[in-house]
C-alpha positions in Angstrom: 39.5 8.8 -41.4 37.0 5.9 -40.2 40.2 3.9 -39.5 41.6 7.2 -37.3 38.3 7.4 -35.6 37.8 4.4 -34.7 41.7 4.0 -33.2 41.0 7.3 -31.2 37.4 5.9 -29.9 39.4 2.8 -28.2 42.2 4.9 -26.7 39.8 7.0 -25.7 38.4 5.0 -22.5 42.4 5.5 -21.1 41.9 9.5 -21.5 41.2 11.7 -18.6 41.3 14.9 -20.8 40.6 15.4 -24.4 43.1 18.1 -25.6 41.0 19.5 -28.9 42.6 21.8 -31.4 41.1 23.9 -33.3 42.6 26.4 -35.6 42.2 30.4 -34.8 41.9 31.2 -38.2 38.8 28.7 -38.7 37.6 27.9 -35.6 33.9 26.5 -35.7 34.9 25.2 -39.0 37.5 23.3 -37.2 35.3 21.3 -35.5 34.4 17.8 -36.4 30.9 16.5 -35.6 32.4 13.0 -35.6 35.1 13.6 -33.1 32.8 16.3 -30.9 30.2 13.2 -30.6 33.0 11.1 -29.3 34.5 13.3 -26.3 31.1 14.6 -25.0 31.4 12.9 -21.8 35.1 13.5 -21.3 36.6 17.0 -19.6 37.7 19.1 -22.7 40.5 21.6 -23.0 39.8 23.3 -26.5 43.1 25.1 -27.4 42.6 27.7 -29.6 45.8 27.5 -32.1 47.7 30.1 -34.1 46.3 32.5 -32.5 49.3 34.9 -33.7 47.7 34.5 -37.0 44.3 35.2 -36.2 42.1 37.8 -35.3 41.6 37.8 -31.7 38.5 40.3 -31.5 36.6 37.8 -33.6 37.7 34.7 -31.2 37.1 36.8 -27.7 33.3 37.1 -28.9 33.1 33.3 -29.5 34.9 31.9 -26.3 32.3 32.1 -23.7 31.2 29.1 -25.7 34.4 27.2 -24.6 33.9 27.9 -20.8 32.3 25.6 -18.5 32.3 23.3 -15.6 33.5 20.2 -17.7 35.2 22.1 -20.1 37.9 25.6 -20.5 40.0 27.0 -23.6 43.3 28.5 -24.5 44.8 31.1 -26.8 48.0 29.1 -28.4 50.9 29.0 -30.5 52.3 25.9 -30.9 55.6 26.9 -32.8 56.7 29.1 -29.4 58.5 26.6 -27.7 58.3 27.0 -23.7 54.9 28.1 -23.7 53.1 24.9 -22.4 53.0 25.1 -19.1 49.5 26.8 -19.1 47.8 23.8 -21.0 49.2 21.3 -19.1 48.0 23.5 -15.8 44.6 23.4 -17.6 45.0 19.9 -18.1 45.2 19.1 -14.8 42.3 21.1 -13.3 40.0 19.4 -15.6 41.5 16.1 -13.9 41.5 17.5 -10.9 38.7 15.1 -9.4 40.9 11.9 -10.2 44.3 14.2 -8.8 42.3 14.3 -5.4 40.9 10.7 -5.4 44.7 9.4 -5.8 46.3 12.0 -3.7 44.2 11.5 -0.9 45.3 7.6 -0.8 48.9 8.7 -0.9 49.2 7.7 -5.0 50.3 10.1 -7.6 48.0 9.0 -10.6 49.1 9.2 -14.0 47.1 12.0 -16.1 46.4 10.7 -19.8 45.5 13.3 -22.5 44.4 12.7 -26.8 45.1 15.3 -28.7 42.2 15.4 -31.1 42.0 17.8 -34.3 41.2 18.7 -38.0 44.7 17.8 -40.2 47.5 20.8 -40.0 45.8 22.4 -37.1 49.2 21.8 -35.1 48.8 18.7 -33.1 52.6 17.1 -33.2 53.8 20.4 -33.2 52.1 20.9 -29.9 53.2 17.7 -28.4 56.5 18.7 -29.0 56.0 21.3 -27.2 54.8 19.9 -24.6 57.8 17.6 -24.5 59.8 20.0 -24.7 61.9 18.0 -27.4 60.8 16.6 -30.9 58.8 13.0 -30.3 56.7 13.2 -33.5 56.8 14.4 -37.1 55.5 17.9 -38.2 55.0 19.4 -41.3 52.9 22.1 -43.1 50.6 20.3 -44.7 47.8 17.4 -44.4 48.2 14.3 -42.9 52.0 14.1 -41.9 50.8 12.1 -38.5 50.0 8.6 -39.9 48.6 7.0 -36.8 48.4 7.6 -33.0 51.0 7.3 -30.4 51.4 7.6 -26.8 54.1 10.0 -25.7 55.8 10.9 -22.0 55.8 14.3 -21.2 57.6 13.8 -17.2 55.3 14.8 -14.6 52.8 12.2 -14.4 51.3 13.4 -17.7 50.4 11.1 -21.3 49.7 12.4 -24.3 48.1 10.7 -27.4 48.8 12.1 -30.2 46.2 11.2 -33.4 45.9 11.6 -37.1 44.5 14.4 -38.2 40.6 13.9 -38.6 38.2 15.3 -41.3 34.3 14.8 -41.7 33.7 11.5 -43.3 31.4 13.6 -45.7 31.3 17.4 -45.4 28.1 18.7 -46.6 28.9 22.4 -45.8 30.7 23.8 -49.1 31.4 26.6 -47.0 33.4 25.0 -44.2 35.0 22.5 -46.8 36.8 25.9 -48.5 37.5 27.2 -44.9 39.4 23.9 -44.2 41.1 24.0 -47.8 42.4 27.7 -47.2 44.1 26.5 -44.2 45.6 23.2 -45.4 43.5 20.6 -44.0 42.5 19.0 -47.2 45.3 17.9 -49.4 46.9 20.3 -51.9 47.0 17.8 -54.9 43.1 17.2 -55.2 42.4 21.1 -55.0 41.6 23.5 -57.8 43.8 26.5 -57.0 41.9 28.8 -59.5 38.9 27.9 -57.9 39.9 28.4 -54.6 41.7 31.4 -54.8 38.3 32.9 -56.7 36.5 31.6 -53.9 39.2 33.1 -51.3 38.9 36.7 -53.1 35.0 36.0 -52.5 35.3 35.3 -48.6 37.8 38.1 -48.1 35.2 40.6 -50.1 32.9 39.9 -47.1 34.7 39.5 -44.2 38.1 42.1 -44.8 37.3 43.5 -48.1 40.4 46.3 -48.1 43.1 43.6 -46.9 43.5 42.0 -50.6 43.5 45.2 -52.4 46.2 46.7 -49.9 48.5 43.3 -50.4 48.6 43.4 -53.9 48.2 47.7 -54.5 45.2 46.5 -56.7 44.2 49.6 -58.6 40.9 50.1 -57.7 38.4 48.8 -54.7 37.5 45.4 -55.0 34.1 46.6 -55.0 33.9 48.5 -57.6 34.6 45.6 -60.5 31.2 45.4 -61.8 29.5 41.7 -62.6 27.9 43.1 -65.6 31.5 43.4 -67.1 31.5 40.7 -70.1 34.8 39.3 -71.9 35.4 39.3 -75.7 33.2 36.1 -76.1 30.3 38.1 -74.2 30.1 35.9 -71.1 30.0 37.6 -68.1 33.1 37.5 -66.1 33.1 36.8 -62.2 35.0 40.1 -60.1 37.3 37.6 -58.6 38.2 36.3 -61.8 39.2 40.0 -62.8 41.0 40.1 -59.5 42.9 37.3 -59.9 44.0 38.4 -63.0 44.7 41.4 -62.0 47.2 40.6 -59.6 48.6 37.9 -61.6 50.2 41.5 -63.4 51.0 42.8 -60.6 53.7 40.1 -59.8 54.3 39.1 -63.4 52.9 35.6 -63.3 52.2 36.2 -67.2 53.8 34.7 -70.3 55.6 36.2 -72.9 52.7 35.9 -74.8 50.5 37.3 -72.2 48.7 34.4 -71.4 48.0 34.4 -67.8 49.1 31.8 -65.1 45.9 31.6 -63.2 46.6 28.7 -61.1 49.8 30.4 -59.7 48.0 33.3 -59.1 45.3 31.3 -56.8 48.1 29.6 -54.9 50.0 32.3 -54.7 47.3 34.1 -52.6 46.4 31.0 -50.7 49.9 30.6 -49.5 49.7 34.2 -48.7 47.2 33.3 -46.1 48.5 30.3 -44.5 51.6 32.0 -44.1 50.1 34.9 -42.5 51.3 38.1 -45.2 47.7 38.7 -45.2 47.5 39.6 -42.2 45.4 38.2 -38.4 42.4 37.0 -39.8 39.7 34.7 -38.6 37.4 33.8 -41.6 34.5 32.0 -39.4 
């Protein structure tokens, strides 16, 4: 990540624009301190992707945020191809100062825009689209873009595309599981029991009937008790309970009944990400 940082705070004094991702589902979790410190004084388009996957009620009463004289949003998805057209007309009103400076000397300037985000939030894939043809490598999960590279896209207009970019150290437990449900941290470190208890949690609170309806759970999430204890008399967490519960539901179970927990988890987190759960937006 320093390495990544550091590459994107050199090319960054060639940039007219920074193009900044963030994901729909997780959008003020899908910002990076360290990468927000490094555009401040650059024009800002923050494009607000997978939107199709989120819930847009919750993202209209955030965007006034986005809006300003130095800065302006969109609602995106990436995998629609011909659908750019509005970011790069974003792109260049941002750069509209250096357009008129060039144009009035006769001199079509070239316009030179990073593409700056949290891992799997969609950056090559929105490139691409830009392009209109396949110049970098996508892929569902974490950290698929290796290192930066500048890309034509006709029309005057550079893109720099760039690694995917975590916190060096995230402090906030609670944004690290936002960025874990969508596939910005890598699958192999993560404990899928864990997180899918801690995914039943967030859903409890933010769309408690949307788990219940997706796995025809046979009674309201709310109504498993924490006083409930297990044969050994601890007491067992709800989400635990729910976990198991729809591990029976789709017959992730042995023959001796022992239940697969860690499908389970994943199971439900890959739910999400592919969007079966339904438009949510978890910040």
């Amino acid at each position: 990540m320093n390495k990544a940082l550091k590459d994107i705070a050199e090319q960054l004094k060639k940039v007219d624009v920074v193009t900044y991702l963030l994901d729909a589902r997780i959008p003020l979790s899908s910002f990076n301190p360290s990468l927000d410190k490094l555009t401040q004084n650059k024009p800002v388009l923050y494009v607000f992707n997978k939107i199709d996957m989120a819930d847009e009620e919750k993202i209209k009463a955030i965007l006034p945020k986005f809006k300003g004289e130095n800065c302006d949003y969109v609602l995106f998805n990436s995998t629609l191809s011909g659908k750019s057209d509005i970011v790069l007309s974003k792109i260049k009103k941002l750069a509209s100062a250096k357009l008129e400076k060039y144009l009035a000397k006769g001199v079509r300037p070239t316009i030179r825009t990073m593409v700056v985000g949290i891992p799997n939030c969609g950056k090559s894939t929105l490139v691409n689209n830009l392009c209109k043809k396949a110049k970098t490598t996508t892929g569902d999960r974490a950290g698929v873009t290796k290192r930066g590279q500048w890309v034509s896209i006709g029309d005057c207009i550079e893109v720099y595309d760039t690694p995917g970019t975590l916190y060096p150290n995230i402090e906030n437990q609670d944004v690290a599981k936002k960025l874990a449900y969508v596939g910005s941290v890598r699958d192999e470190i993560l404990d899928f029991v864990e997180l899918g208890m801690e995914f039943v949690k967030q859903m409890q609170k933010s769309y408690p009937n949307v788990i219940e309806k997706r796995y025809g759970l046979s009674k309201n999430l709310n109504a498993v008790e924490r006083d409930e204890v297990d044969p050994t008399g601890f007491e067992l967490d709800p989400s635990i309970k729910i976990l198991e519960e729809i591990a029976q539901k789709r017959k992730y179970v042995s023959s001796g009944g022992e239940v697969d927990f860690e499908r389970t988890g994943r199971a439900i987190i890959d739910d999400f990400r592919k969007g079966k759960l339904g438009k949510l937006t978890l910040d």
